[in-house]
Wavefront OBJ file of the C-alpha trace (Angstrom):
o trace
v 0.000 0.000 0.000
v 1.542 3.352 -0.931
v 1.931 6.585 1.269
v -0.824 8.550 -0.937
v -3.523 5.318 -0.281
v -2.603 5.617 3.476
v -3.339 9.089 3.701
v -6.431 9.080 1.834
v -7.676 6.283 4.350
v -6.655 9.032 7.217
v -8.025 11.602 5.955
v -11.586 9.608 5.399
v -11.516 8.145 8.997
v -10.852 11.971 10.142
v -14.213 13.422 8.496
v -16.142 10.534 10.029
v -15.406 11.323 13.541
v -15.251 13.828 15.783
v -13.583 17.135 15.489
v -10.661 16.708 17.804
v -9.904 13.120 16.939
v -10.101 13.941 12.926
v -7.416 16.607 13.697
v -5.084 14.319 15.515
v -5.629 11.638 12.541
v -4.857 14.464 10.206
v -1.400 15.614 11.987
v -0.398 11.728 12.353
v -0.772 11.077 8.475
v 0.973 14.512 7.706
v 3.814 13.314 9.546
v 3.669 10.019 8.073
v 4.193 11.453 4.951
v 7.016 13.937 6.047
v 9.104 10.881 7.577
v 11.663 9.146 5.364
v 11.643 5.252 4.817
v 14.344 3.345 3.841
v 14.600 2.719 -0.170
v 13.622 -0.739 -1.564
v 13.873 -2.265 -4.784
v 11.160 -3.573 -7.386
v 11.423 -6.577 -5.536
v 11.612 -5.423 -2.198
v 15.100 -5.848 -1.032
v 17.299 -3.183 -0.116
v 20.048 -2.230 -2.477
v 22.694 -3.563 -0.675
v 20.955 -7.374 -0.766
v 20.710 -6.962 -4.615
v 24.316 -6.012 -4.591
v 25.408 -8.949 -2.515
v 23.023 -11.710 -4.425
v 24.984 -9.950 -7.420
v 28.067 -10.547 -5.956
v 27.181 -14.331 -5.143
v 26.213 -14.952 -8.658
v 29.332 -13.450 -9.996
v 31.275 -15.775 -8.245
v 29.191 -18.641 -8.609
v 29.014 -18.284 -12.500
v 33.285 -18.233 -11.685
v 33.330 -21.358 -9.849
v 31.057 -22.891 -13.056
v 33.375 -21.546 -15.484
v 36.902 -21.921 -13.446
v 36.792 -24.359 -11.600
v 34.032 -26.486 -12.057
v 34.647 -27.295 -15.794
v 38.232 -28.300 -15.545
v 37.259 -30.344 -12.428
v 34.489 -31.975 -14.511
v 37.270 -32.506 -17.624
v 39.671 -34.330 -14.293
v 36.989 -36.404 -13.278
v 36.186 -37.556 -16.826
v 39.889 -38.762 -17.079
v 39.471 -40.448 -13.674
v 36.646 -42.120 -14.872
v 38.188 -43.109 -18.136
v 41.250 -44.238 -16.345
v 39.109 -46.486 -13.810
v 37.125 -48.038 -17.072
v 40.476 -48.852 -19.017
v 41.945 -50.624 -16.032
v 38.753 -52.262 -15.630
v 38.133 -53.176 -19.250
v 41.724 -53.475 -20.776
v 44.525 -54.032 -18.127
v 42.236 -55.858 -15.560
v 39.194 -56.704 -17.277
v 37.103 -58.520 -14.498
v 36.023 -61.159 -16.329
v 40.042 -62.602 -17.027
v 39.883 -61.837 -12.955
v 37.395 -64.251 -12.199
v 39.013 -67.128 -15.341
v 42.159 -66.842 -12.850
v 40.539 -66.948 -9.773
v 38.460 -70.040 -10.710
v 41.767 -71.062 -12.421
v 43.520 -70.662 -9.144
v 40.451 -72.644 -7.088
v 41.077 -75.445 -9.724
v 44.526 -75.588 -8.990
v 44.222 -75.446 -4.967
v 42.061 -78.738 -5.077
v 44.545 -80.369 -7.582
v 47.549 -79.004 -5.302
v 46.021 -80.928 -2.353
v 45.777 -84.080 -4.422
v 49.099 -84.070 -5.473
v 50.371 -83.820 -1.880
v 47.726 -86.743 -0.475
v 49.220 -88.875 -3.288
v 52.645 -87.419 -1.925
v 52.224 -88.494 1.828
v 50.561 -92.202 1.084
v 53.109 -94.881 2.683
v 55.344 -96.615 0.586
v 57.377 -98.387 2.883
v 57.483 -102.129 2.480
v 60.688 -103.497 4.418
v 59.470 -106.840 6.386
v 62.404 -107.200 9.010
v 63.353 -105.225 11.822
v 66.532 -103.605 10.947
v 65.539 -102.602 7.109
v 62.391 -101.461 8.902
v 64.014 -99.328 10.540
v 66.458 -97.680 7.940
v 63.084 -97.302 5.471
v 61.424 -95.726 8.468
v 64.015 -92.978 8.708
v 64.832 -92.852 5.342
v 61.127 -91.951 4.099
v 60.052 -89.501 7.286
v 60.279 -86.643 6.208
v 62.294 -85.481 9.034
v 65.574 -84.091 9.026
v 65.983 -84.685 13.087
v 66.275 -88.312 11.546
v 70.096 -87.945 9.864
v 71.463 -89.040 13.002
v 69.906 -92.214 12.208
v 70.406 -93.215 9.204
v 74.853 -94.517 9.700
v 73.551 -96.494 12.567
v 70.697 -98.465 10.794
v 72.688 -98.624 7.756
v 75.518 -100.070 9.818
v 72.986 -102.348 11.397
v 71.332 -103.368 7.463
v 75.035 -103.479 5.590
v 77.195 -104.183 7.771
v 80.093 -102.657 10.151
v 83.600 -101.556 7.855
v 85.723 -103.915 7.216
v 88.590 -104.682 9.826
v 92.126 -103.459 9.568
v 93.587 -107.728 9.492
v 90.568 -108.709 7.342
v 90.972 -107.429 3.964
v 93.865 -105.088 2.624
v 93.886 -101.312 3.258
v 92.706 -100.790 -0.016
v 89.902 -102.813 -0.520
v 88.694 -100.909 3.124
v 89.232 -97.744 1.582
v 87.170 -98.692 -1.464
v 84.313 -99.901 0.886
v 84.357 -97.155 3.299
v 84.079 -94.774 0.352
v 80.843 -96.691 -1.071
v 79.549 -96.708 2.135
v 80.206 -92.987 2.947
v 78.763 -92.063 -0.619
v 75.339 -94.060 -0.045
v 75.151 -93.044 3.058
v 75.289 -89.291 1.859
v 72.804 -89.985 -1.465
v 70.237 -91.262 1.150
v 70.835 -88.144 3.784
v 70.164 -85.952 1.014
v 67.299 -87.351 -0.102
v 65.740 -86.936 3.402
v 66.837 -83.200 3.601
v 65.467 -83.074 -0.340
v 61.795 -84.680 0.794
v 61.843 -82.060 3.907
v 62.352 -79.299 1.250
v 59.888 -80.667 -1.263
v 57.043 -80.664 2.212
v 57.929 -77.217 2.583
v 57.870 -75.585 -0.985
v 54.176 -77.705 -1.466
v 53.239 -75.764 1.948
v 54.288 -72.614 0.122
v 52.755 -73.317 -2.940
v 49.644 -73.648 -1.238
v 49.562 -70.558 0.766
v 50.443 -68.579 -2.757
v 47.471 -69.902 -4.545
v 45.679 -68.927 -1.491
v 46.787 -66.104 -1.737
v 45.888 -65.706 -4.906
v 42.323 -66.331 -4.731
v 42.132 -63.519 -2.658
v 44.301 -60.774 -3.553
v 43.547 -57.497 -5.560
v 44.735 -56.840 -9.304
v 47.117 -54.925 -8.478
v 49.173 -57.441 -6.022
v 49.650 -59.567 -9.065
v 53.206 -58.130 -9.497
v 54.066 -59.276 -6.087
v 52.339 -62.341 -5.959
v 54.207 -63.056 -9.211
v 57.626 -61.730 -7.736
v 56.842 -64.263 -4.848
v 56.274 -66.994 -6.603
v 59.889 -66.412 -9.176
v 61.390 -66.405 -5.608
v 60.161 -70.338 -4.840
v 60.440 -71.511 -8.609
v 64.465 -70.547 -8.429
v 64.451 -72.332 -4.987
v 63.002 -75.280 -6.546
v 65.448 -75.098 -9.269
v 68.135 -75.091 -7.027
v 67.204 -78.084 -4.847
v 66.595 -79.642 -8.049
v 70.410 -78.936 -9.201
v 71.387 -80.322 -5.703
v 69.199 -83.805 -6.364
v 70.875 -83.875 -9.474
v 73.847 -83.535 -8.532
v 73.941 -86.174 -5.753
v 72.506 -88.702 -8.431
v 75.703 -87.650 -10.682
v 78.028 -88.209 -7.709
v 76.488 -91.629 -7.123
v 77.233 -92.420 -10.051
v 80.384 -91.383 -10.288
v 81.073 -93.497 -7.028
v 79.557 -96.549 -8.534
v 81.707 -95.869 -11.735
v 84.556 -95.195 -9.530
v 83.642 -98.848 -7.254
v 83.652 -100.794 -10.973
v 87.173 -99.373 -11.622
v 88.083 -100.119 -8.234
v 86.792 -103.812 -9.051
v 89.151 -103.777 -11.890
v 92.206 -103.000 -10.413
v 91.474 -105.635 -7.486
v 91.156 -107.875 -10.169
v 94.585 -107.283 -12.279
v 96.161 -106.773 -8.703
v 94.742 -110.400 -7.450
v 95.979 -111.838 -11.501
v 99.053 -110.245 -10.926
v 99.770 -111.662 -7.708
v 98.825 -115.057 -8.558
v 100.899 -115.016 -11.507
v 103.822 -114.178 -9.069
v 102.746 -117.058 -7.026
v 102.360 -119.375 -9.944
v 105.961 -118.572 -11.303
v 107.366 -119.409 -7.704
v 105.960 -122.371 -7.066
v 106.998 -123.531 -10.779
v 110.448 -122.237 -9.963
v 110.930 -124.155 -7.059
l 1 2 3 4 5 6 7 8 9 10 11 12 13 14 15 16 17 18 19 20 21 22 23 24 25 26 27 28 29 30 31 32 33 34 35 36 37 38 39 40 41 42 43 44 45 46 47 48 49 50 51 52 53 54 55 56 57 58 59 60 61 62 63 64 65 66 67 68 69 70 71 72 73 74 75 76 77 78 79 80 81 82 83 84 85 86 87 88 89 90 91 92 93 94 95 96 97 98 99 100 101 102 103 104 105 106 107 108 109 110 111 112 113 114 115 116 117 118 119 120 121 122 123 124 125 126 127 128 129 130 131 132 133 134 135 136 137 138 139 140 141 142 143 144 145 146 147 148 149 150 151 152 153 154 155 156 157 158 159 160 161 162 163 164 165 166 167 168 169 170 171 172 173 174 175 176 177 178 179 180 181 182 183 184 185 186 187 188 189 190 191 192 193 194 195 196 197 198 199 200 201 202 203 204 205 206 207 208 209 210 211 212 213 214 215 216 217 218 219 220 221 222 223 224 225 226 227 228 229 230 231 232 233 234 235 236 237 238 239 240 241 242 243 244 245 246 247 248 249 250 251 252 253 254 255 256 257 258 259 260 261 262 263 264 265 266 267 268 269 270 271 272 273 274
């Protein structure tokens, strides 16, 4: 309602009543009217609101044009990054082939070492029984074993006035040699029990693990194939040096033999002599 339509309301309500309260109606509107009032807009704000809301918008249509845009154009490449690795590098479909890959190979890795622990010992008499036991548990604590039941199975070395020093160096290097093959292949069965435990708790593992642990998992698992190279070299290598000593025993057989002709040539030619 504006001043002019206040006053005219006034100046109607001071004809209808009395004389003395008209007048006072009358002097209040005239003073209405004299009294300023604060400016206001076409909207009804004060100038200063319109100048801050102007203000706001201005920096609102900055943060748009700034800031958001190039934060929308970073979180596009984000996004694009997330759906390459997803789709391309690690698609999840080739993550679930190797995970159900990786399942498949856990149940066969537990077959394999079943079929690796089932008994195989079949000695009948005590003191084979024995050896076999030590030989195939699986325990190193068990080298300390293994001369004494061999001694007990093949037999003490041969005594300094029973056989010549030779033939009981021959024998005692057989015996040391065999002895040795069948110490490693203890310590080479312990090893073989723990790289099957390890290859089990890497496939675990890799059921489990994110994409991006596959370069660890991998490094990991490099780490335990060279190991298994290595004690593969060292079984191989004790096989070559049994051989050797049984090559080295059938040259040694040899040489008894020409030594024991040799002799009993001598032996011959005396007796003819005499």
């Amino acid at each position: 309602m504006s001043r002019m339509e206040k006053f005219r309301q006034l100046f109607k309500k001071s004809v209808t009543v009395p004389r003395g309260k008209g007048a006072l109606a009358l002097a209040l509107a005239v003073v209405l009217m004299v009294l300023p009032f604060a400016a206001r807009g076409q909207l009804g704000l004060d100038p200063c609101c319109a100048i801050i809301a102007a203000g706001l918008d201005s920096i609102s249509g900055l943060l748009n044009s700034v800031v958001g845009k190039p934060l929308g154009v970073i979180q596009q490449l984000e996004q694009d990054a997330a759906n390459f690795e997803q789709q391309v590098v690690y698609p999840i479909k080739a993550i679930d082939n190797a995970r159900a890959l990786a399942g498949q190979m856990q149940a066969q890795l537990r077959e394999m070492t079943q079929l690796y622990q089932l008994p195989t010992g079949s000695a009948t008499l005590p003191g084979p029984q024995q050896l076999e036991q030590a030989l195939l548990s699986h325990n190193p604590q068990a080298l300390t074993q293994i001369t004494q039941n061999y001694a007990a199975v093949y037999g003490q070395i041969i005594a300094p006035g029973d056989a010549q020093q030779d033939m009981r160096d021959f024998v005692d290097m057989t015996d040391a040699e065999a002895q040795a093959a069948l110490k490693k292949a203890l310590e080479l069965d312990a090893i073989a029990d723990v790289e099957l435990a390890a290859a089990d708790q890497i496939n675990q593992q890799i059921q489990s693990a994110a994409p991006g642990s596959a370069p660890i998992l991998e490094a990991q698992t490099g780490a335990w194939l060279v190991r298994a190279n290595a004690y593969s070299q060292s079984a191989m290598a004790e096989l070559m040096r049994v051989h050797s000593i049984d090559l080295a025993g059938s040259s040694a057989q040899l040489k008894f033999s020409a030594a024991q002709t040799k002799a009993l040539r001598t032996s011959t030619g005396q007796i003819l002599a005499r």
